[in-house]
N, C-alpha and C positions, 0 to 999 in steps of 0.2 A: 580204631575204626573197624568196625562188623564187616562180616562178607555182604552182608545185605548193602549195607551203606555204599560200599569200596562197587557193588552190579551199578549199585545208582548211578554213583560218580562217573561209569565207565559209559554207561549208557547214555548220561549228560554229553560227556565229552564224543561221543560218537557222532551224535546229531547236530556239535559243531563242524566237526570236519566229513560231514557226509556229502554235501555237493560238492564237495573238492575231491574227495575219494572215488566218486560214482561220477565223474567225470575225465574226460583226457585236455587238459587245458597246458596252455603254451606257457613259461616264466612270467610273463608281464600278466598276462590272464589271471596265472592263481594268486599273486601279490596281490592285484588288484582287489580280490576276491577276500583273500586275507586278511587285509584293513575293513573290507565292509561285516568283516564277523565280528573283526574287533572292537569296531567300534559302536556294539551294539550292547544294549543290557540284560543281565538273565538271573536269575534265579539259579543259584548252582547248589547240589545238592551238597550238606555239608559245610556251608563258607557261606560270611557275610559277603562277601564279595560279590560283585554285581559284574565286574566287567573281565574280559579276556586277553592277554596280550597276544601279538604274533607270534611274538619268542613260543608262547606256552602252545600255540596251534601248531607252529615248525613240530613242537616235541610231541605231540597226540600223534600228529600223522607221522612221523618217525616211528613212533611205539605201535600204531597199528600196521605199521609197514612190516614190521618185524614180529609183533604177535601176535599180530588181528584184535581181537576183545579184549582180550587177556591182556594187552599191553596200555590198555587203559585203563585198568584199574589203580588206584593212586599206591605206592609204597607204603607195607606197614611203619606202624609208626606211634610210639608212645600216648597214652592218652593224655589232651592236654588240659583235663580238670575238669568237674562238673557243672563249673558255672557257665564254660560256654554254651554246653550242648543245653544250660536251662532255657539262657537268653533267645539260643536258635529258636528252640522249640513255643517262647512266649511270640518272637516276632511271628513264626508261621501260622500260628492260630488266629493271630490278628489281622493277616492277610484273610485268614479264612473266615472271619465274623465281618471284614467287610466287602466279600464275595457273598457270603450269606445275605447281607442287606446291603446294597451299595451305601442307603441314604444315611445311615449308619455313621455319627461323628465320630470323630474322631476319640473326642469327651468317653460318648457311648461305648467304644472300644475298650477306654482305658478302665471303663467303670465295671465290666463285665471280664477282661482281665484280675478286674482286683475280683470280683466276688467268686468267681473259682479258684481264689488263691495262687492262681498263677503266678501274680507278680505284687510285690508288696505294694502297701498304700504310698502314693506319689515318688515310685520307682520310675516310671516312667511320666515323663512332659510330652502333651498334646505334642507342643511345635517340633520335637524329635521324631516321635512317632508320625505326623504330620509329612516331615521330612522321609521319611524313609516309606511310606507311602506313594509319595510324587517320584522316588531313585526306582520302586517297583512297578509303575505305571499304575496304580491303582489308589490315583487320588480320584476327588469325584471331576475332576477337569475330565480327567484320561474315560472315564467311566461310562459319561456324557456325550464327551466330542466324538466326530465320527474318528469311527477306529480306520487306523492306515491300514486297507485289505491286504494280506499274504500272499492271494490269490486272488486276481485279479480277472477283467473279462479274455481270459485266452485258455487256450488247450494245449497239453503236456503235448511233446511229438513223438513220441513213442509209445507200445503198448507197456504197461506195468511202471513207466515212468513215476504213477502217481495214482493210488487207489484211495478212494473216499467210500469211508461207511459210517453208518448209522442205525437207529431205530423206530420204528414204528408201531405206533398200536393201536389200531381199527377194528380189530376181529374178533369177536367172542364165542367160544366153543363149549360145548357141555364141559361141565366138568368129570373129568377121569372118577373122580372119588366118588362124587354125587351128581349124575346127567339130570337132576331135575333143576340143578342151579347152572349158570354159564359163568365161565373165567375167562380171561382177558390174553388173548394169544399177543407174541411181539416177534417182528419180522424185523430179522440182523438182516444186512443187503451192504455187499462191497464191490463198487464198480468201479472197472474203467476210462480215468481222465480221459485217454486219448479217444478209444473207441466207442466208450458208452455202453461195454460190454458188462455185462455181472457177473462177476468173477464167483460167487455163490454168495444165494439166498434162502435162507430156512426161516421159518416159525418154529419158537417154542414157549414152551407155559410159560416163562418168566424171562428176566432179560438177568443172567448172573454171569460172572466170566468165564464159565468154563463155556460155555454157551457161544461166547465169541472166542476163542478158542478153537472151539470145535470148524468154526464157519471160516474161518482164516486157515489153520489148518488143509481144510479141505479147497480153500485156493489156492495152496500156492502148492497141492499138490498137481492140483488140474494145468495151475498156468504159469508157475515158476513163482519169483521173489518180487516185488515191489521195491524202488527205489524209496519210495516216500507212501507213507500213512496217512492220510490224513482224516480227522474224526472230532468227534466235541469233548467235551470235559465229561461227563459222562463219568460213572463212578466205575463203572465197566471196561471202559479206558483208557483209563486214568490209572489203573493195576500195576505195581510194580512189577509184577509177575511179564505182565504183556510189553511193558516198555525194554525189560531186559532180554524177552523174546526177539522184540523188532532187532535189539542195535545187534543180537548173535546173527541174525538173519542177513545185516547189513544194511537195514531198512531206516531209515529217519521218522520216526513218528512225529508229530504234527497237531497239533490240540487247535481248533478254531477261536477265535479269541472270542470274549465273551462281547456279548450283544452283538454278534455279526455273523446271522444266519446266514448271507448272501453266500458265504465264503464254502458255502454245502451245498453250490448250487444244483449239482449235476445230480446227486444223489435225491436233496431235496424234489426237483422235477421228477427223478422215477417213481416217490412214492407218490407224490402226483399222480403220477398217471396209474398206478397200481389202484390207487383211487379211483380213479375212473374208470378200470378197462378191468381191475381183476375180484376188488373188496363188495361192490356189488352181487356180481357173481355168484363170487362164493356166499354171503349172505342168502341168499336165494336156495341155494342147495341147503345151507344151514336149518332154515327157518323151514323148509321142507324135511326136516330130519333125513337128509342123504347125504349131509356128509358133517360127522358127527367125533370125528379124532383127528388127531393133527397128525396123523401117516396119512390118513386121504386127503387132508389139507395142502402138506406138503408135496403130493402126487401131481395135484391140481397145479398147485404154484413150479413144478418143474415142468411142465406140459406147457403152461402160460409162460413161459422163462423162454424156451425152445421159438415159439412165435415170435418175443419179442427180441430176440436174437437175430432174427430173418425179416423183422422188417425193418424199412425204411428209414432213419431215423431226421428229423426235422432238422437239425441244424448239422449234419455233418453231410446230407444227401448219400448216402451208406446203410446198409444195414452195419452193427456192431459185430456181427459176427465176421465179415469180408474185412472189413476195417481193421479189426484186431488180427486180423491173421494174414494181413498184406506185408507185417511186418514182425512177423512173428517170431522171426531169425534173431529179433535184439532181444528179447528175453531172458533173463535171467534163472537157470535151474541150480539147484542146490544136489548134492549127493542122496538118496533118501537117508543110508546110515549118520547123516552129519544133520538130518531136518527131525530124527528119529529123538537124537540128543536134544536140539535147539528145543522143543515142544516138552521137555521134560520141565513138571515142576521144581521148585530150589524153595530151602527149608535150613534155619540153621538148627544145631541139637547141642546139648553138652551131655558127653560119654559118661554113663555112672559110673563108679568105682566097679561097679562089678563087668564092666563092658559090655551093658546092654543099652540100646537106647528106646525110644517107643514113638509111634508111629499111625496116626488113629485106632488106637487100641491095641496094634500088635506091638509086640516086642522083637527086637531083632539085635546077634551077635556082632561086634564089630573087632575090628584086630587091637587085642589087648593095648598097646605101645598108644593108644589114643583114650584111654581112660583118664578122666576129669577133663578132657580139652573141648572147648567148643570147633564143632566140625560142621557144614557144608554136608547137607543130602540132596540128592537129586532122585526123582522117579516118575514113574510116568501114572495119574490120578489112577489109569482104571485098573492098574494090574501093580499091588503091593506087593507082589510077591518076589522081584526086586526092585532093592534098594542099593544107589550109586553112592559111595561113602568120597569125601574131600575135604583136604584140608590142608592151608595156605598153597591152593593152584596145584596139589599133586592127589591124582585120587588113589585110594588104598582099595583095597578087596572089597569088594560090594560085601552087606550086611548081610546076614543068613538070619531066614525065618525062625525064632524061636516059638513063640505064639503068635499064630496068625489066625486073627478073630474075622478080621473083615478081609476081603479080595480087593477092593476101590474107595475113592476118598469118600467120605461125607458129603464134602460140597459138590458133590456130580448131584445134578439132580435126578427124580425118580423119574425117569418117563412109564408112567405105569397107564398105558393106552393102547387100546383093543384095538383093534380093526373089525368092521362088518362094512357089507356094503347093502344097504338098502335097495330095494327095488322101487323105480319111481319112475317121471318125467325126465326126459334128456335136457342137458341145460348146454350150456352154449362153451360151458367149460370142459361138462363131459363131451360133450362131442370135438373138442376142440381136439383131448388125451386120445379117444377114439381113433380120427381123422390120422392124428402123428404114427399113432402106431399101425396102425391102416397101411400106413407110408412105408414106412421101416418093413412091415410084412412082404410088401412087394420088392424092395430092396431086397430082403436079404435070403426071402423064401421063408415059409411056413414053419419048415423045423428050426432052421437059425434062430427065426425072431424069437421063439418060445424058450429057445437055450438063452438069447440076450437076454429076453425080459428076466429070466429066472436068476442069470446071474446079477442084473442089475439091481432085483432086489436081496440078493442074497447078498449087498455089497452095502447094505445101509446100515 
């Protein structure tokens, strides 16, 4: 089993024993609790197996009592032949062609399995695959019928209890490249179960992971950790990267099942209303050439954020911001040096004989005694310039820059966008950024406000 495989595993088994861990319950309480994890079905990464005993949850929360993440990851251990990992890997694609098209037989499955040669001609029988279909919930019964909500009509009691995000995309902006054509902006937003607060919302050109990342990142620097994630399948994610993020975090990620939007309600309602109260708006200034890059985009949309923080909100009779900080004592902060590590990517490599390894283009030295071994890197996208060397759970000397071609990964995207500000009509969003800072000026005096603002931007 890979290191990659062995994060999976670790991170599977986290987000079973995470309401027991993120919890203070009595002896009869967590038994109880116990049984009802056990006696559910999962998809476990690695293993046909579907179900979980007590015995094996006793020993998860055992192992993270004693090593935290680390104690989750499964024991090395011999590989046990190629035909398993074949058969894993033909069952998981079959899941995945009938997520691709529910309506999709089973026949259909088996018949597009054989023409990618996945699997030989009539290796596989409809009524097996049939069967392992309805053990994964995804016959067309499960498909069709109403799905049993996760999340039902109530609210977490606490703040960060339980954050829901998702995507959006309404807004079309010049394009950076060519401003005579418009591209399609998309707004990440992660809010609040309890309070209805947004924990951070940006627009950017594209919706890729680093992107959510960035927007996650920057809450939980603002407002600590999240007990629970919750989000859609989304290819974004759904990132191995992000799921072995959440369980170092301590966090439970949470995917919504498929055909049951309801279960995003809260999120769902604020683009709603981002709908009605901000995407107009901003259209208006757009279509008037005043606001023409996603730095004045997203100026506007913090401006707008700040309002909808102080008012009122319809079903909690609160603003979100009073609300979230009535109880703000229960929140969960992380060290930053220990949030510094958790936000680092993971990559595995195999050391060349001459103990170099490479790294989007650069090359870097690693300590000799790991040449021909597959090792564990770790680093952080924007700055190559180090690199965290490990292998099996003990790290060695970071890599030393031999050739270093690039600074950052490839996959960061380019934000390559100007700023200008147009002179025009006052719109109801500029005056809204106006008004705030208006505020803040008398708050804090003339010269302060102009050191915040400066710093504030020198801080993006």
């Amino acid at each position: 089993m890979n290191e990659t495989l062995r994060n999976e595993v670790a991170a599977f088994r986290f987000g079973l024993i995470a309401p027991i861990v993120q919890r203070q319950l009595k002896p009869g309480e967590r038994y109880a609790l116990l049984r009802e994890i056990a006696g559910q079905r999962y998809t476990i990464p690695g293993s046909e197996r579907t179900t979980v005993s007590i015995r094996s949850l006793e020993r998860y929360l055992q192992a993270y009592e004693e090593n935290g993440f680390e104690g989750l990851k499964p024991q090395e251990r011999k590989s046990q032949g190629s035909l398993r990992n074949q058969d894993l890997e033909v069952l998981k694609r079959a899941i995945d062609l009938r997520k691709e098209l529910p309506s999709r037989s089973v026949e259909q499955v088996i018949r597009i399995l054989e023409l990618e040669k996945r699997a030989p001609i009539g290796a596989i029988k409809p009524r097996t695959l049939s069967r392992y279909f309805q053990e994964m919930g995804w016959s067309k019964r499960d498909i069709y019928s109403k799905v049993r909500k996760e999340f039902r009509q109530f609210e977490h009691d606490l703040p960060n209890d339980c954050w829901q995000a998702d995507t959006q995309h309404t807004l079309y902006l010049p394009d950076p490249k060519n401003p005579e054509k418009r591209k399609k902006v998309y707004l990440i937003a992660i809010i609040d179960d309890h309070s209805r607060r947004i924990m951070h919302a940006e627009f950017f050109l594209e919706e890729r992971y680093p992107r959510l990342e960035r927007c996650v990142q920057k809450a939980v620097l603002k407002f600590g950790v999240p007990n629970l994630f919750f989000c859609d399948n989304g290819s974004v994610y759904s990132a191995k990267q992000f799921q072995i993020m959440c369980a170092r975090m301590g966090t439970k990620l949470i995917h919504a099942k498929p055909y049951s939007p309801e279960s995003k309600g809260k999120i769902e309602k604020f683009f709603q209303f981002v709908d009605s109260s901000f995407t107009e708006e901003a259209n208006l200034l757009i279509n008037q050439e005043k606001l023409t890059t996603l730095k004045q985009l997203n100026e506007y949309l913090r401006s707008w954020l700040e309002a909808y923080d102080n008012r009122i909100h319809r079903s909690t009779k609160q603003t979100p911001k009073k609300r979230y900080e009535a109880k703000e004592d229960h929140t969960r902060h992380l060290p930053a040096e220990l949030l510094k590590n958790i936000f680092l990517w993971e990559e595995e490599r195999t050391v060349r004989k001459t103990a170099i390894i490479e790294l989007e283009g650069n090359q870097y030295d690693v300590d000799s005694s790991l040449r021909g071994k597959r090792i564990q890197i770790r680093y952080n996208p924007f700055d190559l310039s180090t690199i965290q060397i490990w292998k099996d759970d003990e790290r060695f000397d970071d890599a030393k820059p031999a050739v270093l071609h690039n600074q950052s990964h490839s996959k960061l995207p380019d934000d390559a966008d100007h700023d200008r500000t147009p002179a025009g009509v006052s719109s109801f969003l500029e005056q809204l950024k106006k008004q705030q800072e208006e505020e803040k000026r008398k708050q804090v005096g003339t010269t302060s406000f102009a050191r915040l603002k400066e710093k504030q931007t020198g801080g993006e």
